[in-house]
C-alpha positions, -999 to 999 in steps of 0.1 A, spaced: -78 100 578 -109 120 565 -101 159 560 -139 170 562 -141 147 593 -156 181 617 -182 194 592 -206 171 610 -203 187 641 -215 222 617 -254 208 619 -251 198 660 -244 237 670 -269 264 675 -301 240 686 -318 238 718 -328 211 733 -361 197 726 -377 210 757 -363 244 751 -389 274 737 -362 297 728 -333 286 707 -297 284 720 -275 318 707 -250 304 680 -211 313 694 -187 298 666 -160 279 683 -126 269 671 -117 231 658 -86 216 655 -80 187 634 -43 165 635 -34 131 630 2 125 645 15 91 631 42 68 649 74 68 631 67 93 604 75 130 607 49 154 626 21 162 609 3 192 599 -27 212 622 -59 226 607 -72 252 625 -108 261 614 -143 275 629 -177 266 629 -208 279 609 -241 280 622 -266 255 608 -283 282 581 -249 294 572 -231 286 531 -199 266 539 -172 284 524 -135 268 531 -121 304 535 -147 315 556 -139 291 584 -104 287 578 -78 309 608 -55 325 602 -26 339 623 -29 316 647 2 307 669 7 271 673 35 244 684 32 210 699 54 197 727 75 164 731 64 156 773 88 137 799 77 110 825 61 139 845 40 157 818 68 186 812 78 198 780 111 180 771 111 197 735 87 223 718 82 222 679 72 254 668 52 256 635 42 284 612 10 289 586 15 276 552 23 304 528 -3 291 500 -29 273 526 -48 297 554 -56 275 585 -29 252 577 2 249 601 32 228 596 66 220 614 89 253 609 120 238 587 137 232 617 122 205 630 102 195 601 116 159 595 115 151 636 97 116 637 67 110 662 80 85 687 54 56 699 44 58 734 51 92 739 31 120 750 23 150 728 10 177 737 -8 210 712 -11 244 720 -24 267 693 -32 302 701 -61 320 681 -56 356 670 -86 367 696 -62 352 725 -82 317 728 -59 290 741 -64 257 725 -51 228 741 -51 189 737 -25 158 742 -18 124 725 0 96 739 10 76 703 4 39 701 35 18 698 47 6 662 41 -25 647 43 -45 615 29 -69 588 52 -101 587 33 -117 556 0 -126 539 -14 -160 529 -10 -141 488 -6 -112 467 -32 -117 443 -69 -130 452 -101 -135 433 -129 -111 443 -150 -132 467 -135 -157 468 -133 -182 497 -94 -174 503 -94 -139 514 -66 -118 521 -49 -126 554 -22 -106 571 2 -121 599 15 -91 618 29 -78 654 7 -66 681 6 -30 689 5 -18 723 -8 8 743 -5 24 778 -38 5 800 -58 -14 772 -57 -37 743 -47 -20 709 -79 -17 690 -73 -9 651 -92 3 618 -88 -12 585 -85 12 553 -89 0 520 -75 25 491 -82 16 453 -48 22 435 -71 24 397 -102 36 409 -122 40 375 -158 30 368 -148 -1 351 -130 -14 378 -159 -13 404 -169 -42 421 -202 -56 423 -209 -41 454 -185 -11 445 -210 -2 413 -241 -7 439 -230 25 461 -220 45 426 -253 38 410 -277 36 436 -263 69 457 -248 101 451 -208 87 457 -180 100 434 -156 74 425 -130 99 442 -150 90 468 -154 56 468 -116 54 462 -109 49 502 -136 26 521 -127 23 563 -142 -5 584 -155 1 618 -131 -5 651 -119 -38 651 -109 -54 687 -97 -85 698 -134 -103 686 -121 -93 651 -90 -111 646 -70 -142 658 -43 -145 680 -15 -171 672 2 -192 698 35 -170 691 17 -139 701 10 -124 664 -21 -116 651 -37 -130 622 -65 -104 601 -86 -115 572 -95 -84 547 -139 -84 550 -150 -85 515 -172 -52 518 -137 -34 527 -133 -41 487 -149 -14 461 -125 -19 432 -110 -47 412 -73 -41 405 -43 -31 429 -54 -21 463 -33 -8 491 -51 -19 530 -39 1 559 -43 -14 593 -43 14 618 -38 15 657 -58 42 676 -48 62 704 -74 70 729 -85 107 711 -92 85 677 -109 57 697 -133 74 718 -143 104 685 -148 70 661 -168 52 681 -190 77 696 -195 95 661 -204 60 650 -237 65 674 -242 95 663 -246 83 628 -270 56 636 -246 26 645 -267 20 676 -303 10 685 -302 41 715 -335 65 712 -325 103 702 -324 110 742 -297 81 754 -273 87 728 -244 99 737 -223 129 727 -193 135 708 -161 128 727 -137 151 719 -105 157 738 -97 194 739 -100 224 763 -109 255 745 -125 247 714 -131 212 696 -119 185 670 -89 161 674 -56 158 681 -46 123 679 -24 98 672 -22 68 653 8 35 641 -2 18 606 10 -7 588 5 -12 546 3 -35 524 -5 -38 485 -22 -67 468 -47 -71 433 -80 -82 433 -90 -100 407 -118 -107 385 
C-alpha cells in the first residue's frame, strides 16, 4: 500500500465552495493511516496532520508526536476482548508500533479491530476494521512468460470471503530488477513521456477487480489472468492479489472519482469516504496472496 496515500486530501482542505464569497478558515485535522493484513503481525500507525493548500510540505512538520495509541481485538458484541498497546518509534516521529509485548500477535481474518489513538491536544481518534478472510494461490498456468504474449499469466486460487458481500480484490505488480534497461515498451512510455522515477514505476496497482474480472471454476476457485498494462518491467516480477475490507473498498474507489475515473461533472462527484470519527485517513484491512514469475523478452 501507498505511504503518501493522504497527501491528496492536503489540496481538498481550506476551499469554499464555489458559491461561497468568503473562503472557508483552514483548521488542520489529524490523519491516520494503517493497513492491518490477515495472518501477518499488526501493523504499524501513522499519525500525521494536514497543511493548508499554500503551505511547504515538510514530513516533520505534519508528523505527531506523543500521541497515545492501541488497537483492540473485539468479541461477537463489539467489546474489547484484548487491547494492544503501542508506543512511538524511537528513530521515526508519527510512527507507532506494537509495544514488544505483543509485537508478533497475528491479525486474525474476520475479526473486528478496532483503533483508538489519542492526540497530545486530547482529540480522540477512532476507527474499526473487520479483516477479510485468508485465502491462497493453488498454481499458475507458468513461471516464465513472454511479454505480450497471448498466454498470459494465470493464477488458480481460493475465494476470499467477507461478512455481507462478494470479496472484491486489487492486483499489485512489483518489479524485482527495476532498471531502465529492463522497462517494457509501455514501461519506457510512462519514464520518458512523464515525470515517473523508476523507484516509482517499480510497483504498478490495477483498479478494483470484482466478480466481472475473473472466472469462477466449477470447483468454486477462481481463475485471474495478469492484464498486460499491470507489467512495467521485463525480468522477475512479484503480483500481489489483495482482498479489501470495506475501509479500503469504499477510500479506493471513491478516490478513483476523485481522480477522474468517472464521467460525473465537478458538482455530482462524490466525496472521499473515509471511516473515522475524529480526524481522517484509514484504518483498514486487507488478505494477500504472492506469487513470483519472469517476464521475458
Amino acid at each position: 500500500m501507498p505511504r503518501a496515500l493522504w497527501l491528496v486530501l492536503i489540496g481538498m482542505l481550506g476551499w469554499a465552495a464555489c458559491d461561497q464569497v468568503e473562503p472557508v478558515r483552514f483548521t488542520p485535522e489529524y490523519v491516520v493511516e494503517s493497513y492491518q493484513i490477515a495472518g501477518e503481525p499488526l501493523q504499524p500507525v501513522w499519525l500525521t496532520r494536514t497543511l493548508p493548500i499554500e503551505a511547504v510540505y515538510v514530513p516533520d512538520s505534519v508528523r505527531v508526536r506523543g500521541a497515545q495509541v492501541r488497537i483492540a481485538l473485539l468479541d461477537e458484541q463489539g467489546l474489547p476482548e484484548r487491547w494492544y498497546p503501542y508506543e512511538e518509534h524511537p528513530d521515526s516521529p508519527g510512527y507507532y508500533v506494537p509495544v514488544p509485548l505483543v509485537r508478533e500477535a497475528r491479525v486474525r481474518p474476520l475479526r473486528t479491530y478496532w483503533l483508538e489513538a489519542r492526540m497530545p491536544d486530547g482529540t480522540l481518534l477512532t476507527a474499526e476494521t473487520t479483516v477479510p478472510d485468508t485465502f491462497r494461490v493453488l498454481g499458475a498456468n507458468l513461471d516464465a512468460v513472454r511479454y505480450q504474449s497471448e498466454v498470459r499469466l494465470e493464477l488458480i486460487m481460493t475465494r476470499s470471503e467477507y461478512p455481507g458481500r462478494q470479496a472484491v480484490y486489487i492486483i499489485t505488480t512489483e518489479a524485482l530488477e527495476p532498471t531502465e534497461e529492463n522497462l517494457t515498451p509501455f514501461g519506457r512510455a510512462l519514464y520518458e513521456d512523464s515525470t515517473f522515477t523508476l523507484e516509482e514505476l517499480r510497483v504498478s496497482g490495477s483498479p478494483i477487480l470484482n466478480e466481472a474480472n475473473y472466472t469462477e471454476l466449477p470447483d468454486g476457485t477462481l481463475r485471474l489472468q495478469l492484464p498486460w498494462l499491470a507489467v512495467l518491467f521485463y525480468g522477475p516480477n512479484r503480483v500481489t492479489i489483495s482482498a479489501l475490507d470495506d475501509n479500503l473498498y469504499d477510500l479506493i474507489r471513491t478516490q478513483s472519482v476523485q481522480q477522474g475515473g468517472s464521467t460525473l461533472s465537478p458538482g455530482e462527484i462524490p466525496a472521499v469516504l473515509e471511516h473515522v470519527e475524529g480526524g481522517r485517513g484509514v484504518f483498514g484491512s486487507y488478505a494477500r496472496v504472492q506469487y513470483t514469475f519472469v517476464v521475458e523478452r
